[in-house]
N, CA, C and O of each residue as an XYZ file, in Angstrom:
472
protein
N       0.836     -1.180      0.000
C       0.000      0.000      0.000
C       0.884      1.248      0.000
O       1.835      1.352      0.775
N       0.568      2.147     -0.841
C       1.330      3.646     -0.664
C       1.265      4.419      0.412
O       0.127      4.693      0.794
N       2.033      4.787      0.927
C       1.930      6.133      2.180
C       1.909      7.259      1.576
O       2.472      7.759      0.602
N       0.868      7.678      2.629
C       0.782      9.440      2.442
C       1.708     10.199      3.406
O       1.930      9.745      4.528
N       2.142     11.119      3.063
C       3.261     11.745      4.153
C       2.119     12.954      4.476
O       1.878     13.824      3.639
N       1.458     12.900      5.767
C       1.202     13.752      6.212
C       1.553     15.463      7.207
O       1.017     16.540      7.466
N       3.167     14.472      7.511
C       3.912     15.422      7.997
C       3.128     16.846      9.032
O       3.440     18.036      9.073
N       2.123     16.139      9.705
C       1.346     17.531     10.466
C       0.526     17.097     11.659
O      -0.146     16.078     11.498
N       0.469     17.750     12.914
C       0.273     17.510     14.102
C      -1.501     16.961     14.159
O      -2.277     17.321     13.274
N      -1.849     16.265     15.059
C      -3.120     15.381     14.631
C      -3.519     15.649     16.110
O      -2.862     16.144     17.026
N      -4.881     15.142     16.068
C      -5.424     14.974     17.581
C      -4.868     13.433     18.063
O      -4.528     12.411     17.466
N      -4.957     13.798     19.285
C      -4.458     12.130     20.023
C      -4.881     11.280     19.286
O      -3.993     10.704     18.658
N      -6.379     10.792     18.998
C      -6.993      9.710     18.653
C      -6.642      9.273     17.887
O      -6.509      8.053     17.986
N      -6.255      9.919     16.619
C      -6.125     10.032     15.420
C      -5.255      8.469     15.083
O      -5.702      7.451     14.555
N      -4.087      8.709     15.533
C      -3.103      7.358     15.239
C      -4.109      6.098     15.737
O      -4.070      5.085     15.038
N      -4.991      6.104     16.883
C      -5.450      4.750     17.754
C      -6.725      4.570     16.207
O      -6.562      3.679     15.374
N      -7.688      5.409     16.137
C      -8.577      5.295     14.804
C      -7.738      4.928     13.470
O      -8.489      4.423     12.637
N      -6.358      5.037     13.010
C      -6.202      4.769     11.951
C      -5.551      3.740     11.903
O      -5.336      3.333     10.761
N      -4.978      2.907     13.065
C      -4.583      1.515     13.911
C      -5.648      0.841     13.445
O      -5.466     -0.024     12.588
N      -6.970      1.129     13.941
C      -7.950      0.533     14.348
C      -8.339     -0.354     13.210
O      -8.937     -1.430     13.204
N      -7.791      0.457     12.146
C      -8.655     -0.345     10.259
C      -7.684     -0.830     10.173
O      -7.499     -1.016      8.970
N      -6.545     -1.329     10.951
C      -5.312     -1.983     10.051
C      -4.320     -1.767      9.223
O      -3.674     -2.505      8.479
N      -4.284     -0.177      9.559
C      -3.307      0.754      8.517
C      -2.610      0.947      9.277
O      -2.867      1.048     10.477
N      -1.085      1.087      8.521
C       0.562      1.074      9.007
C       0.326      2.874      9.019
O      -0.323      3.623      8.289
N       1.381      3.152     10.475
C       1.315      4.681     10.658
C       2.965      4.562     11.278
O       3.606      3.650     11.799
N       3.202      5.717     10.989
C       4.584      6.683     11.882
C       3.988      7.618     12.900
O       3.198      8.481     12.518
N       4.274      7.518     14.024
C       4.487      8.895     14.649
C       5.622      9.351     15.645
O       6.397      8.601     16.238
N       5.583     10.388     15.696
C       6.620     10.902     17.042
C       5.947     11.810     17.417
O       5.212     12.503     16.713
N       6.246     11.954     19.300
C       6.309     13.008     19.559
C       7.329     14.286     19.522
O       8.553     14.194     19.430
N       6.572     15.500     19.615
C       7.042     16.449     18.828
C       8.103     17.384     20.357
O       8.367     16.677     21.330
N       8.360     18.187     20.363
C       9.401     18.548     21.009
C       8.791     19.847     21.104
O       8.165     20.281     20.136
N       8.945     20.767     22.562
C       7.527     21.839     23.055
C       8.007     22.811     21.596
O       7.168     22.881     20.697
N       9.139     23.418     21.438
C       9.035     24.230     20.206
C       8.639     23.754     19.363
O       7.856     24.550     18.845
N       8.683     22.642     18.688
C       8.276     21.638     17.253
C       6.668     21.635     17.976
O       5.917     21.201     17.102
N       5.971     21.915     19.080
C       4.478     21.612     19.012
C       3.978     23.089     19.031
O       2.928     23.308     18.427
N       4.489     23.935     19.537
C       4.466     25.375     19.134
C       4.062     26.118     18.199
O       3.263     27.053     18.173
N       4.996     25.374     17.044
C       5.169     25.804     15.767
C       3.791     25.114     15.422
O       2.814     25.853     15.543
N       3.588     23.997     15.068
C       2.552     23.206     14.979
C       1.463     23.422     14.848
O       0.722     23.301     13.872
N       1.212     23.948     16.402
C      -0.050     24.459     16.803
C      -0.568     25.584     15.957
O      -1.718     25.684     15.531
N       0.688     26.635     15.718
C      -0.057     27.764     14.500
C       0.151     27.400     13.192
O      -0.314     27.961     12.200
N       0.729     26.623     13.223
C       0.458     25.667     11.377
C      -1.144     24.905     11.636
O      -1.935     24.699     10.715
N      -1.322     24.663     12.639
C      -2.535     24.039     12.575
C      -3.963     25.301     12.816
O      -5.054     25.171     12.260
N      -3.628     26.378     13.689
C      -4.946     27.517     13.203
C      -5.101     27.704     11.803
O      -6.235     27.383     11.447
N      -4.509     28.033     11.051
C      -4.230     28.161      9.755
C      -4.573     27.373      9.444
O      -5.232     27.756      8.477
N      -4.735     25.803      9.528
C      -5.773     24.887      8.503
C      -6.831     24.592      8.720
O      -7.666     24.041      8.003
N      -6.902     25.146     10.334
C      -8.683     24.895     11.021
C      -9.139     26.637     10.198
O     -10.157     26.720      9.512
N      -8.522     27.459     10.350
C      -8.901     28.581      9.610
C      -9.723     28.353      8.215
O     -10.871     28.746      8.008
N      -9.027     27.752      7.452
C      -9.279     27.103      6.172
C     -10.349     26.527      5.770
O     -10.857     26.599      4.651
N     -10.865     25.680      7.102
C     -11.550     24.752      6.988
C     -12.818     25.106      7.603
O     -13.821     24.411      7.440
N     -12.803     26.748      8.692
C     -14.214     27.583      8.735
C     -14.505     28.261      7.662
O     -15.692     28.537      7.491
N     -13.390     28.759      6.543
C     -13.840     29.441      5.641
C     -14.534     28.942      4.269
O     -15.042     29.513      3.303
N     -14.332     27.721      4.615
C     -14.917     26.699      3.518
C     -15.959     25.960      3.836
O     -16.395     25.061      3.118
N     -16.430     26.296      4.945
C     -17.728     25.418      5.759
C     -18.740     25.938      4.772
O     -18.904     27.116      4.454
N     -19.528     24.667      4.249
C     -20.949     25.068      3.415
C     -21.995     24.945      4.104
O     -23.022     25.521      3.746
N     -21.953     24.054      5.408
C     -23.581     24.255      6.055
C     -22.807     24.589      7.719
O     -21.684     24.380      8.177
N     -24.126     25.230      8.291
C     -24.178     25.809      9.423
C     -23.592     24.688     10.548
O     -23.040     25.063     11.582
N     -23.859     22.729     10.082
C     -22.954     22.200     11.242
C     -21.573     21.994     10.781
O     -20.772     21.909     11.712
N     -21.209     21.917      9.919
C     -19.773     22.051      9.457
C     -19.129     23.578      9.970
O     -17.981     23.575     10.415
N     -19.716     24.571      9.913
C     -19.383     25.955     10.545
C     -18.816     25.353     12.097
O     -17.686     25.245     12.572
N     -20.358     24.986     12.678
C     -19.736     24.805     14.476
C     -18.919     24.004     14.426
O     -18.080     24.249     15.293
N     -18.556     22.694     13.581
C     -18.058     21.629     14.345
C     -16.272     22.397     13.667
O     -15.242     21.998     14.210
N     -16.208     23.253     12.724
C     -14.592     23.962     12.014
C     -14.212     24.744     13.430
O     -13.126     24.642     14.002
N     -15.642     25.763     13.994
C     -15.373     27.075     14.821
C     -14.944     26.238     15.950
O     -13.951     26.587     16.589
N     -15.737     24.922     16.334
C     -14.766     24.336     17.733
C     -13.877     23.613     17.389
O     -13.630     22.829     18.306
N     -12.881     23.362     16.031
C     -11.806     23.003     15.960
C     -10.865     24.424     16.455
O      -9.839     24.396     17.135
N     -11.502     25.548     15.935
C     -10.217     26.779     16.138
C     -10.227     26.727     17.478
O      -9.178     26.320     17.976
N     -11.306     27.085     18.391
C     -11.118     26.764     19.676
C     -10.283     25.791     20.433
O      -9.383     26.105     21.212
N     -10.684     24.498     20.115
C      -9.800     23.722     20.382
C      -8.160     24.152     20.677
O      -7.509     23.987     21.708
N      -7.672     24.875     19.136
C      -6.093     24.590     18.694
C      -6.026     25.861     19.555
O      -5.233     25.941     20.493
N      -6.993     26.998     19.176
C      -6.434     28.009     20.681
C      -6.584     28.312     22.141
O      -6.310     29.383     22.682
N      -7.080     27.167     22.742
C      -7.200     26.778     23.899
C      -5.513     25.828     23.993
O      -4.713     26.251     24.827
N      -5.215     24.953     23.370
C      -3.906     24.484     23.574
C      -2.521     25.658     23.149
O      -1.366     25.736     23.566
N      -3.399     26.555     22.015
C      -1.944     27.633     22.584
C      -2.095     27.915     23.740
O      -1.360     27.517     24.643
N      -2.987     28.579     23.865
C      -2.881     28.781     26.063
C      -2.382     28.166     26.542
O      -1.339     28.349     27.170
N      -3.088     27.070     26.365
C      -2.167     26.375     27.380
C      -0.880     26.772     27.402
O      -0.339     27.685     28.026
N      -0.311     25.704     26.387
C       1.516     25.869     25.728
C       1.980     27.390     26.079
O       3.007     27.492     26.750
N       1.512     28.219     25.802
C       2.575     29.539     26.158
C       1.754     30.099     27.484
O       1.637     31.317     27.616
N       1.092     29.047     28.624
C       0.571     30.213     30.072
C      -0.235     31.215     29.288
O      -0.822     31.881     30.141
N      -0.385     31.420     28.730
C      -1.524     33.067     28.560
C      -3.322     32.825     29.194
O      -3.881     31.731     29.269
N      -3.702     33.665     29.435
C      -4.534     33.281     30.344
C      -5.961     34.547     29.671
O      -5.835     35.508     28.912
N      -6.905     34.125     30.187
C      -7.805     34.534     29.685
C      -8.159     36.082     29.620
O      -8.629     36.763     28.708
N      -7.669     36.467     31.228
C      -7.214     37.884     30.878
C      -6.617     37.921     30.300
O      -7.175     37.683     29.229
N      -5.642     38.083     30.153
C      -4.643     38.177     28.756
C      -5.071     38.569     27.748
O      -4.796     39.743     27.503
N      -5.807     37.912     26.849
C      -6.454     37.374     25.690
C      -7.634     38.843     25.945
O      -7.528     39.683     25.051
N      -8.673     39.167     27.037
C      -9.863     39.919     27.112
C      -8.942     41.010     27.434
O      -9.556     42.074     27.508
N      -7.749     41.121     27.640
C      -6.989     42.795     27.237
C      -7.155     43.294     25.936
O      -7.829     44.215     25.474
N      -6.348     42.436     25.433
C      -6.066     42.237     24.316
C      -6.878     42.357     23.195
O      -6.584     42.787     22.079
N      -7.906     41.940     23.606
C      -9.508     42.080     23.057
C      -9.694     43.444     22.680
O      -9.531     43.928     21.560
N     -10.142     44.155     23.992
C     -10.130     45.395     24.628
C      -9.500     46.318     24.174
O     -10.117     47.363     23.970
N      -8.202     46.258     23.889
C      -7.273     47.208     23.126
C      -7.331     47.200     21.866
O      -6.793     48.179     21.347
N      -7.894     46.279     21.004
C      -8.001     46.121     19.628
C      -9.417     46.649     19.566
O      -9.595     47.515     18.710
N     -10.432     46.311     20.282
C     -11.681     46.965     19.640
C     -11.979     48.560     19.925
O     -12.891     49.148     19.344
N     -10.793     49.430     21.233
C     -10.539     50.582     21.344
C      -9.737     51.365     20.088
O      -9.958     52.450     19.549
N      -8.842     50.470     19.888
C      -8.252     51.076     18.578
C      -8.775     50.780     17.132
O      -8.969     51.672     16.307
N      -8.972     49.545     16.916
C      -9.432     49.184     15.790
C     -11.079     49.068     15.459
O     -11.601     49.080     14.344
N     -11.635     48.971     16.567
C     -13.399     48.522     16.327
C     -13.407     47.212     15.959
O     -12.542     46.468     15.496
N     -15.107     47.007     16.396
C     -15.170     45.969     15.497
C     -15.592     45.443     14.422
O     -15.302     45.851     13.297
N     -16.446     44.313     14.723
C     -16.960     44.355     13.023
C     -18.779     44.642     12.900
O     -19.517     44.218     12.011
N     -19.069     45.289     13.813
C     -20.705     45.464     13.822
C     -21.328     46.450     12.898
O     -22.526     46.726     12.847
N     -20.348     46.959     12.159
C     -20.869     47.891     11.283
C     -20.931     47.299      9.405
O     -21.537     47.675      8.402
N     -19.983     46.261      9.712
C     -20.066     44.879      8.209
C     -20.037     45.717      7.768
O     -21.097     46.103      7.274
N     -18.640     46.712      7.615
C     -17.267     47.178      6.697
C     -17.200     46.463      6.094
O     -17.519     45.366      6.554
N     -16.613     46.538      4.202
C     -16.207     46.138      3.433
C     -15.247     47.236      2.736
O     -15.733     48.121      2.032
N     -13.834     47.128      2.973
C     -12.812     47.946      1.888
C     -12.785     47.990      0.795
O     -12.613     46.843      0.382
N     -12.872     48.817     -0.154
C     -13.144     48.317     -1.384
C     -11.304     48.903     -1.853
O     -10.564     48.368     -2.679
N     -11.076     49.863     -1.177
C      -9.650     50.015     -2.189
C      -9.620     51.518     -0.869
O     -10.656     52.101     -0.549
N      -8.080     51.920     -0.236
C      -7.919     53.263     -0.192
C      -5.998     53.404     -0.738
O      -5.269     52.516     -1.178
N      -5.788     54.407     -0.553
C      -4.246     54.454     -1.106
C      -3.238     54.378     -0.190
O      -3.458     54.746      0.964
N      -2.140     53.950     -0.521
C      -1.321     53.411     -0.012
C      -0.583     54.333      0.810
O       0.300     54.971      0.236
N      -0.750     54.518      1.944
C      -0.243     55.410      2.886
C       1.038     55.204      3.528
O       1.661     55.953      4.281
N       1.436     53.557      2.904
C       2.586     53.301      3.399
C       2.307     51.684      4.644
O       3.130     50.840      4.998
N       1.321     51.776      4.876
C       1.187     50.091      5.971
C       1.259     49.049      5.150
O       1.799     48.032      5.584
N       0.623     49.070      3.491
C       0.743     47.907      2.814
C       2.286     47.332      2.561
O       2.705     46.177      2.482
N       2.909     48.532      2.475
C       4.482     48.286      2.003
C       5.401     47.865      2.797
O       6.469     47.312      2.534
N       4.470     48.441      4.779
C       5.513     48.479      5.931
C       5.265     46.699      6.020
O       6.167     45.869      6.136
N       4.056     46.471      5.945
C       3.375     45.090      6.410
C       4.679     44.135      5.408
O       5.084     43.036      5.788
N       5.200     44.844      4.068
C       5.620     43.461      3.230
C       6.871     43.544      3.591
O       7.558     42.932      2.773
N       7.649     44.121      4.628
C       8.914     44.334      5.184
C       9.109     42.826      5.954
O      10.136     42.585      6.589
């Protein structure tokens, strides 16, 4: 049988369910920086995978994968919920939020698009 190289951090179960049918697997554990890294390689594909949700239970069951992966950053780096509701706080003081369903259509380049590609 061919292997797929998945090369990417999984939930626990994952290896015991793909045992379970009789399929040959690799794993290791990963090392706290190597799960670090991981962990935001993995928002980024739960990201992916809310923005591609076509029905409303595929939405919840993507939105409590992001949860999930950012509840274990907490964990992993101590940050704590205050933390996070500062943080909140300071972004919707400076930035707002989204209750007004803004859409940019284009303004000119004042210089953040160019600082951002630094």
């Amino acid at each position: 049988m061919e292997k797929i190289h998945y090369n990417k951090l999984v939930r626990d179960k994952i290896p015991e369910n793909i045992r379970a049918k009789g399929t040959k697997l690799e794993t290791r554990e990963l090392s706290e920086d190597e799960f670090l890294s991981e962990l935001k390689k993995k928002i980024k594909e739960e990201a992916v995978e809310v923005s591609e949700a076509e029905s409303r239970e595929k939405l919840v069951s993507e939105l409590a994968d992001v949860i999930d992966v950012v509840e274990e950053i907490k964990k992993t780096e101590g940050i704590t919920d205050t933390e996070i509701g500062n943080a909140r706080k300071a972004s919707l003081e400076k930035k707002g939020g989204f209750s007004t369903k803004t859409y940019l259509e284009w303004a000119e380049d004042d210089g953040y698009e160019a600082q951002k590609r630094k």
